[in-house]
VOPAGU-2260 file (C-alpha; in pm, 1 decimal, decimal comma):
REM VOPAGU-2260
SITE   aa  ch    i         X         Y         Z
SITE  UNK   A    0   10229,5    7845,0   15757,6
SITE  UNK   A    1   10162,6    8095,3   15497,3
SITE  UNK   A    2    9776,7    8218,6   15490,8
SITE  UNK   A    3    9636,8    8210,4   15116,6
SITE  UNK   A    4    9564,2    8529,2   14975,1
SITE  UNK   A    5    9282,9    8552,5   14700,7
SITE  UNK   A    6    9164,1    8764,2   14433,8
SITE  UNK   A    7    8794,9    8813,2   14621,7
SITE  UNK   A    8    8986,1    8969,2   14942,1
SITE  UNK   A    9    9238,6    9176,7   14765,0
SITE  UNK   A   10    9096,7    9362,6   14500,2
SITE  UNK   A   11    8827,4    9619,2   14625,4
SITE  UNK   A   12    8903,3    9982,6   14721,5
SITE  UNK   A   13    8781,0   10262,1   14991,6
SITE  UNK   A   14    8642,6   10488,9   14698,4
SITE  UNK   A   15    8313,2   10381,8   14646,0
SITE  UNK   A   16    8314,6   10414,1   14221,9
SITE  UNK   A   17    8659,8   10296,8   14182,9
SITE  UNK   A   18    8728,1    9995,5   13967,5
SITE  UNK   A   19    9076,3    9969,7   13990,8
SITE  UNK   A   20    9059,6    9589,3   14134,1
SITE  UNK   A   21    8799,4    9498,6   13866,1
SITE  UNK   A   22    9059,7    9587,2   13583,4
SITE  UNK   A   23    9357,7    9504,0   13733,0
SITE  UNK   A   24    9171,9    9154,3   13755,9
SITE  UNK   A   25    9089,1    9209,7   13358,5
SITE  UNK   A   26    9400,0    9259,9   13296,0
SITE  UNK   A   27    9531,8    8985,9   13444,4
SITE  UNK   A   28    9304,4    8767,1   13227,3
SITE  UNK   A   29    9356,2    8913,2   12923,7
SITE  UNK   A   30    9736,3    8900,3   12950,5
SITE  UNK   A   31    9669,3    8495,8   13081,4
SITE  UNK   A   32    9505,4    8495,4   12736,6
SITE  UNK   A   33    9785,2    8643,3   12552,4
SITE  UNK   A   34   10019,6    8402,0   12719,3
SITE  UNK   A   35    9834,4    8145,8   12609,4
SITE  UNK   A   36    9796,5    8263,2   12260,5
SITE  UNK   A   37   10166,4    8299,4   12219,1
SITE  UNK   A   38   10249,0    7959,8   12346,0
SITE  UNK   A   39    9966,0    7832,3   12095,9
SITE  UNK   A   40   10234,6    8023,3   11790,0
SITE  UNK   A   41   10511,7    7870,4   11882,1
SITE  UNK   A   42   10386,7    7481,0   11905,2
SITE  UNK   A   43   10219,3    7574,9   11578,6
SITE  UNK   A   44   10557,3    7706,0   11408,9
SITE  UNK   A   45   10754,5    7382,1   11611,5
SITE  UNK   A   46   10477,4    7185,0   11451,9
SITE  UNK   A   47   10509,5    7312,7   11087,2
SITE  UNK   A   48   10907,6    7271,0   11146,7
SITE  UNK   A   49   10887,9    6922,2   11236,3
SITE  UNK   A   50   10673,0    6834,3   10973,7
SITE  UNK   A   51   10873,2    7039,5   10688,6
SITE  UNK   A   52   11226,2    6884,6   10849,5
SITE  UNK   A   53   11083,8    6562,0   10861,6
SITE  UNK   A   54   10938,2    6563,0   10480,2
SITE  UNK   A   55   11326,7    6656,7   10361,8
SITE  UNK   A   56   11484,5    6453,0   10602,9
SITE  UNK   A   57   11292,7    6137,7   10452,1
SITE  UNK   A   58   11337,4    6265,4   10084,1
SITE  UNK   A   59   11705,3    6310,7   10162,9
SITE  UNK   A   60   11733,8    5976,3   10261,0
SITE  UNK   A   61   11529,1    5759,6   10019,4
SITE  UNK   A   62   11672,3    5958,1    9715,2
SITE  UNK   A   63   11753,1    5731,0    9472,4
SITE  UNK   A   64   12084,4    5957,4    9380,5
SITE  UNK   A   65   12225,3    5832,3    9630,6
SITE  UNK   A   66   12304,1    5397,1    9611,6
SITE  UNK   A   67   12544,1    5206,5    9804,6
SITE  UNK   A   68   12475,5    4879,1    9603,2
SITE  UNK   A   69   12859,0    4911,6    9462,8
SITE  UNK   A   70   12965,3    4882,1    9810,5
SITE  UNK   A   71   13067,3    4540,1    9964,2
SITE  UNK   A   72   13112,0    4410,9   10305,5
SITE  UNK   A   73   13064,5    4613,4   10679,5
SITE  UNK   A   74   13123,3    4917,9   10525,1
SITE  UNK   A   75   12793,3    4838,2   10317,7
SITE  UNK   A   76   12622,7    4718,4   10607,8
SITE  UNK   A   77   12663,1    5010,1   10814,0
SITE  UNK   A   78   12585,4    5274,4   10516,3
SITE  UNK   A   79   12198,7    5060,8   10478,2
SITE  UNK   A   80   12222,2    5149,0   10882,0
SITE  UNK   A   81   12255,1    5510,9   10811,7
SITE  UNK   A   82   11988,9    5491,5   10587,1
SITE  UNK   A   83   11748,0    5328,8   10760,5
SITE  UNK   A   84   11803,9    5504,5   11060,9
SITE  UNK   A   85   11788,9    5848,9   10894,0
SITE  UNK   A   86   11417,4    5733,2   10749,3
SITE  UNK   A   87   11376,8    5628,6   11146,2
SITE  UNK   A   88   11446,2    5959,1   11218,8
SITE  UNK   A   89   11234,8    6129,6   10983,2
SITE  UNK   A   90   10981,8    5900,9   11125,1
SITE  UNK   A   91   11025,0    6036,0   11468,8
SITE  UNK   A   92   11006,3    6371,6   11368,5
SITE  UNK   A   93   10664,7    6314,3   11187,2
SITE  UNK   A   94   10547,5    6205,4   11481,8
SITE  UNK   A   95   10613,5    6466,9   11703,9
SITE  UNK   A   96   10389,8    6662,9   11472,6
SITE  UNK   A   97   10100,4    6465,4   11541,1
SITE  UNK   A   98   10164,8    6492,1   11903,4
SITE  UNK   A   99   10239,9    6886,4   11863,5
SITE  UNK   A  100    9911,0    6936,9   11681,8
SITE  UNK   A  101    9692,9    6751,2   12006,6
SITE  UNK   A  102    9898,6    7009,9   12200,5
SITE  UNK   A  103    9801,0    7288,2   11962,7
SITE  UNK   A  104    9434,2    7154,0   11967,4
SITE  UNK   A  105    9431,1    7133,4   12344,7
SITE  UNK   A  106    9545,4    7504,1   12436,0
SITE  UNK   A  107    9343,9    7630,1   12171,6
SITE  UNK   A  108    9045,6    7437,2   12280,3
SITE  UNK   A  109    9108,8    7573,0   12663,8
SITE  UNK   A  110    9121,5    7946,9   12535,2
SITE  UNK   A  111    8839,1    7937,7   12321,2
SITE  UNK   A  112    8632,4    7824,5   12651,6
SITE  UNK   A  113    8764,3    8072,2   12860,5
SITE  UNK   A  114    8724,7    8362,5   12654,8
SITE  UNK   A  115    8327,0    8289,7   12586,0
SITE  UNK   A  116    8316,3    8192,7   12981,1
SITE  UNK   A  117    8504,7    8524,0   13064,2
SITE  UNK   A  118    8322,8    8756,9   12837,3
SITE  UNK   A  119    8023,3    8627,2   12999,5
SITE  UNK   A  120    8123,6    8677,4   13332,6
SITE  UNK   A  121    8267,9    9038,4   13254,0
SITE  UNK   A  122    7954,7    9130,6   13144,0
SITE  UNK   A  123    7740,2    9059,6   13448,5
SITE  UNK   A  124    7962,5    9227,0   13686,3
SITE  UNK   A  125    7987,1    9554,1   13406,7
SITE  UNK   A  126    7665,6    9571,4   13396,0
SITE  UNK   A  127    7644,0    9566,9   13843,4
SITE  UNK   A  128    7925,6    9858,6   13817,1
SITE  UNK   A  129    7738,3   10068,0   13573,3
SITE  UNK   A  130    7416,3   10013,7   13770,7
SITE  UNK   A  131    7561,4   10119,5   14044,8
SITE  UNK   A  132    7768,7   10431,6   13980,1
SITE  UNK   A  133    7440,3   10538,0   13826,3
SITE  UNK   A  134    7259,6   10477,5   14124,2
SITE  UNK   A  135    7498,6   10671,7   14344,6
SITE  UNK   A  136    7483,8   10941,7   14105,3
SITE  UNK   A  137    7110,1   10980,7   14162,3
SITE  UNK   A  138    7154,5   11001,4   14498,6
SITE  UNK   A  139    7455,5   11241,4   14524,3
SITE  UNK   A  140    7175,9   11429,2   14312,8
SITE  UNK   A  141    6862,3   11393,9   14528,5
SITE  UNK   A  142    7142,6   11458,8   14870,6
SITE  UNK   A  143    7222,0   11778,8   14678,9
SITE  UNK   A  144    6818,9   11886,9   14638,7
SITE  UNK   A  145    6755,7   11783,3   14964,7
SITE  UNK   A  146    7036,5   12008,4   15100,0
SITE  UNK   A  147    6909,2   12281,0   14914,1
SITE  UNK   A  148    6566,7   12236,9   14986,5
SITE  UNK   A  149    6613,1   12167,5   15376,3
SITE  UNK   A  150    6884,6   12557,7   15345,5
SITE  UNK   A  151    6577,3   12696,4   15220,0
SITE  UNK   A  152    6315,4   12566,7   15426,9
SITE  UNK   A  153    6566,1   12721,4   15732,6
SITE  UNK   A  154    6586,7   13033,6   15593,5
SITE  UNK   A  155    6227,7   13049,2   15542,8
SITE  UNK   A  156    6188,4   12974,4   15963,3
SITE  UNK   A  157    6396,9   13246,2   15961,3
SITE  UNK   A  158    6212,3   13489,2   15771,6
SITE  UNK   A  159    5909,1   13348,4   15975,7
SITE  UNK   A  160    6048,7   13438,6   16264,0
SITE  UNK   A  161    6122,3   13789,3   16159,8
SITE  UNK   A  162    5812,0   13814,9   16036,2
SITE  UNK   A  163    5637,4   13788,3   16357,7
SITE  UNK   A  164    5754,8   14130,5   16425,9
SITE  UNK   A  165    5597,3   14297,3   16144,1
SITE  UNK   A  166    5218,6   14340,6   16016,6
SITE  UNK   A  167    4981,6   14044,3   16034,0
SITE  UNK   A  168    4945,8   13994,2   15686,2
SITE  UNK   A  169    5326,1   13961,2   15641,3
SITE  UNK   A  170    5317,3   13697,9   15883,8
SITE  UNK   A  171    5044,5   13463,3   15746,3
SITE  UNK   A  172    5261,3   13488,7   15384,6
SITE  UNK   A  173    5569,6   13378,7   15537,1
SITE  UNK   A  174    5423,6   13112,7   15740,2
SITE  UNK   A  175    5277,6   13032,7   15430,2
SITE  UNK   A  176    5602,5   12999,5   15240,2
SITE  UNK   A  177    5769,7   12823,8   15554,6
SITE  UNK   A  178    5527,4   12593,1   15549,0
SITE  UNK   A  179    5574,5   12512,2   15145,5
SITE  UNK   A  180    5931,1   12482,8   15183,2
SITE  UNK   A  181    5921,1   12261,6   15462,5
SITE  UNK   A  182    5690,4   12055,4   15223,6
SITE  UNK   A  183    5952,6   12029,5   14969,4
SITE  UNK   A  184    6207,9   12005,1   15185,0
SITE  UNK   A  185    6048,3   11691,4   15354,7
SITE  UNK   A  186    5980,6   11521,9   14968,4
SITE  UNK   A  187    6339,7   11597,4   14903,5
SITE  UNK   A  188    6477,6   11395,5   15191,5
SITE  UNK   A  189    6228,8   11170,7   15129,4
SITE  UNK   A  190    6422,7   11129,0   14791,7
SITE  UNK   A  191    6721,2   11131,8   14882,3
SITE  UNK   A  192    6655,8   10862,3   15167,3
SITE  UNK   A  193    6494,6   10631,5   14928,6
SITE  UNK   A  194    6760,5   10684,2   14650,6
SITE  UNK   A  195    7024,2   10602,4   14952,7
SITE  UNK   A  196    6838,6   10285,2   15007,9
SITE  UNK   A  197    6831,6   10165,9   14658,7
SITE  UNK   A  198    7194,8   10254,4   14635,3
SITE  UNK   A  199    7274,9   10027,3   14940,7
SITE  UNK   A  200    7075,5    9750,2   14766,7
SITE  UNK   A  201    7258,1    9808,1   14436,9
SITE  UNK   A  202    7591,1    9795,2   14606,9
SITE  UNK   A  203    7509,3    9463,7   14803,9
SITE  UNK   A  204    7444,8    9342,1   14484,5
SITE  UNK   A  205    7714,2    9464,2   14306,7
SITE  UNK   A  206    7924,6    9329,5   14626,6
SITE  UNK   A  207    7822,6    8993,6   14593,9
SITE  UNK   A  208    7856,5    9017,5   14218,6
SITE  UNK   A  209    8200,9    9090,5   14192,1
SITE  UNK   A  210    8289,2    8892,9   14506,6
SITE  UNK   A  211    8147,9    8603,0   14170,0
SITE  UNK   A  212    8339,3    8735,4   13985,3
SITE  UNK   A  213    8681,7    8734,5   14143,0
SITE  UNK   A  214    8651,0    8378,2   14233,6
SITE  UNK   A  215    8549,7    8348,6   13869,8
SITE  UNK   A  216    8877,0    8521,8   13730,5
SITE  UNK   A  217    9117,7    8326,4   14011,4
SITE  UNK   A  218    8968,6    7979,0   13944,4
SITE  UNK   A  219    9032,4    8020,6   13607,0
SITE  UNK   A  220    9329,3    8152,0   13644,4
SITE  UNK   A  221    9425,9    7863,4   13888,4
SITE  UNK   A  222    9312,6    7651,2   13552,9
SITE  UNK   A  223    9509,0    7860,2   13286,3
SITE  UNK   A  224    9861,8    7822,8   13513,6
SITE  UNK   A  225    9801,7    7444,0   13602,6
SITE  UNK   A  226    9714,6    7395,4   13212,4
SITE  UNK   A  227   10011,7    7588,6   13089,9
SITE  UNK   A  228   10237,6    7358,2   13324,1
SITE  UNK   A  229   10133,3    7026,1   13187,9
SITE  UNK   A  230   10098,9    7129,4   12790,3
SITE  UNK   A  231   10484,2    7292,7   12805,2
SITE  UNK   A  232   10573,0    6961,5   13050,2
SITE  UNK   A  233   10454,6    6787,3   12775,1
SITE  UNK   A  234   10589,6    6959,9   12501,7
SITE  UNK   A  235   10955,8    6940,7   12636,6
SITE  UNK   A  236   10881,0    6580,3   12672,5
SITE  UNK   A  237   10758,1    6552,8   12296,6
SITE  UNK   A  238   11097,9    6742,5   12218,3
SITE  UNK   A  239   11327,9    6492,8   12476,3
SITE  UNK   A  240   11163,4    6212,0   12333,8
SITE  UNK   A  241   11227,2    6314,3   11957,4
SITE  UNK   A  242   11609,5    6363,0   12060,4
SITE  UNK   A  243   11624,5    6000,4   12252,3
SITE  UNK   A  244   11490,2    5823,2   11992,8
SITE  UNK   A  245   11699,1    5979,1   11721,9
SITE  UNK   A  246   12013,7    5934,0   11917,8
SITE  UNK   A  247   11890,9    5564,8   11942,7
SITE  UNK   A  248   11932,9    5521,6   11561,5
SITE  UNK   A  249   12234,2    5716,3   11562,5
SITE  UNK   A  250   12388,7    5478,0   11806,2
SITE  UNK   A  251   12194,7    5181,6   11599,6
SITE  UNK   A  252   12416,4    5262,3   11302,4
SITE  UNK   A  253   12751,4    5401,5   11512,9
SITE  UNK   A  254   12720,4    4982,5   11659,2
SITE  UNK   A  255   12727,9    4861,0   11294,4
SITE  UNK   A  256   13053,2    5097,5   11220,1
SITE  UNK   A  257   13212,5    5000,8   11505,6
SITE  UNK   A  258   13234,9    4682,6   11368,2
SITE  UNK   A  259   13369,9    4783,6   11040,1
SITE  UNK   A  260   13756,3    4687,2   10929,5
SITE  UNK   A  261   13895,1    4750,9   10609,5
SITE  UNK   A  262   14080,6    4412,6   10567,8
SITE  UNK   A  263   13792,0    4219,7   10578,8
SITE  UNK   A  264   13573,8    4435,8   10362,6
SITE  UNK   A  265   13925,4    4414,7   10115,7
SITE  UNK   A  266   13912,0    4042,7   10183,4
SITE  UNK   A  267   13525,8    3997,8   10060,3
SITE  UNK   A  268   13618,3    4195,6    9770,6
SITE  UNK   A  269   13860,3    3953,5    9685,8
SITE  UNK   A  270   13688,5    3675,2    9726,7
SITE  UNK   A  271   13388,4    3743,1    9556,5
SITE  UNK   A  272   13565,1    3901,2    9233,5
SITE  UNK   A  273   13936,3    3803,9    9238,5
SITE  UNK   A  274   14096,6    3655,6    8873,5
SITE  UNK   A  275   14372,3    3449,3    8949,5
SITE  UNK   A  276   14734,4    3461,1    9149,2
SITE  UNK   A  277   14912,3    3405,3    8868,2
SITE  UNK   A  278   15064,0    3690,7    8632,5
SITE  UNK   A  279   15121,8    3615,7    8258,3
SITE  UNK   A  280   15449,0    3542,6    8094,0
SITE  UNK   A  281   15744,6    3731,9    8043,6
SITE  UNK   A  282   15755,1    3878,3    7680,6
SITE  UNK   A  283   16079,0    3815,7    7534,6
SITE  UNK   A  284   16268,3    3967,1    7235,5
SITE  UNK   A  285   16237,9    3762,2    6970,2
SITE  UNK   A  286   16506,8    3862,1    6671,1
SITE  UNK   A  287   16357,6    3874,5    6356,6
SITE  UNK   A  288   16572,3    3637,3    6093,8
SITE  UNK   A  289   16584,0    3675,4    5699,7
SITE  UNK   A  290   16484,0    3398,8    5500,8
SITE  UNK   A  291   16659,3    3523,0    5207,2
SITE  UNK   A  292   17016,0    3394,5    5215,2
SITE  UNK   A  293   17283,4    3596,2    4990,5
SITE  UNK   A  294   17621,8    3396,2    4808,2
SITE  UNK   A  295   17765,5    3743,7    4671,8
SITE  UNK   A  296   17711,0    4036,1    4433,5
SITE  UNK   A  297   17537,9    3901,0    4123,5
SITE  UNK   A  298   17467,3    3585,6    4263,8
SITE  UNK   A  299   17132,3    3463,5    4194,9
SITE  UNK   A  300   17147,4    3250,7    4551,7
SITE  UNK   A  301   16968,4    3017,7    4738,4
SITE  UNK   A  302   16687,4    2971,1    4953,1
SITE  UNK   A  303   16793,5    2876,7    5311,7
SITE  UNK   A  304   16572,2    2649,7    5490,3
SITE  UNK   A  305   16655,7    2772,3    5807,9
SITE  UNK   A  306   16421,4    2922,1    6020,9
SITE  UNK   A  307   15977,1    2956,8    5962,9
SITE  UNK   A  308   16001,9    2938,8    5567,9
SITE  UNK   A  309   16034,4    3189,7    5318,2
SITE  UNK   A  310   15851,2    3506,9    5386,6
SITE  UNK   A  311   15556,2    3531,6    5087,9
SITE  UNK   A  312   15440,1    3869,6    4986,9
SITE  UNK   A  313   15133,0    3946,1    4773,1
């Protein structure tokens, strides 16, 4: 079984103002953040998308430019199909905005929380860090006094000791300064002792602090991952869904064409606007005939009865 590693166990380090775990943690956030952020874009762009798509699809469809009411039959049945189930379409689409902007709302909602919670946070355990790199500071400068101090409080044994051998009255002024720097020499490691002890509270406290603060950045993380996973679960459902339910109106109107046949769209045609099965008469050639009837040159004639009648003329 595999042990669980976390963030408070694995991010401290053996030099004692290094903060190479704290950023690496920081980073780690801010780059969650900036995951985030981007996903955040791109449902906002899908959601814009959707809604511009689904604003043409339904104009495209409901344009009254385009009429089938000259059309007769299945044919006519299955193009009010296509309609409809375009504007069913468009539907669909509109409503994976709404559901894309809860989405939007949600992720945005979770980063805005974590940001204020993390800057929070970050602050606090700055603030520890700071305190105690200053601390340590103050004591690598009292250890340094003390060391010089205590170097010349032995050299001033020595000189004591030297002394010893020469006149009384250089004795009693060395003593004297052996004694002063053995004064100072005692203050200074009482210094440096008591800024050593403030340091070790400081870095208990500092300890603890970012030992907070790890768990802080790792339980949020835990929160940011766990997040992430359900909002793009959901969004490829949102996008699976949208498909589905427009192939559902596609195959809607493909079961209304399936049914379409040209003869009996022809045959409603004919029934509803035919004129008659039978064609009009033959024209024949009808010979014109004169009326005027001729006996000879110079003959004044007669008028023939045969045929209409004489042929008046105005």
């Amino acid at each position: 079984m595999t042990r669980n590693i976390h963030y408070c166990d694995t991010f401290w380090g053996e030099e004692f103002n290094s903060t190479d775990g704290f950023e690496a943690v920081n980073r780690r956030m801010k780059d969650g953040i900036d995951t985030c952020s981007v996903v955040l874009s791109i449902v906002k762009q899908r959601a814009k998308c959707e809604e511009d798509f689904s604003k043409s699809l339904a104009k495209n469809f409901k344009s009254t430019d385009y009429s089938f009411n000259s059309e007769i039959g299945r044919l006519f049945e299955a193009l009010e199909s296509f309609r409809a189930n375009g504007e069913k379409v468009a539907m669909e689409h509109q409503a994976a905005v709404k559901e894309l902007t809860d989405c939007a709302d949600r992720i945005q909602k979770f980063v805005d929380a974590v940001k204020i919670e993390w800057r929070t946070e970050k602050e606090k355990a700055k603030k520890v860090i700071q305190e105690k790199q200053k601390q340590y500071d103050k004591a690598m400068q009292a250890k340094r006094i003390y060391y010089e101090k205590s170097k010349t409080a032995e050299q001033a044994e020595i000189s004591a000791r030297f002394a010893a051998l020469q006149s009384p009255t250089a004795v009693e002024k060395t003593v004297k300064q052996k004694e002063k720097m053995q004064q100072d020499a005692s203050k200074a490691e009482a210094a440096y002792r008591e800024a050593v002890n403030t340091l070790d509270e400081i870095r208990d406290q500092w300890e603890r602090d970012l030992f907070r603060y790890f768990v802080f950045c790792e339980d949020k993380d835990k929160e940011r991952i766990k997040m992430m996973q359900n909002e793009v679960w959901i969004l490829t459902n949102i996008f699976s869904s949208t498909y589905v339910a427009a192939d559902r109106c596609c195959e809607d109107t493909r079961f209304v064409l399936e049914k379409v046949t040209p003869e009996d769209d022809i045959k409603e045609f004919i029934e509803k606007n035919q004129t008659g099965s039978k064609r009009p008469a033959v024209v024949e050639f009808e010979r014109y005939v004169n009326t005027v009837i001729s006996d000879g040159p110079g003959s004044s004639g007669n008028l023939a009865r045969n045929g209409p009648g004489p042929v008046v003329r105005h």
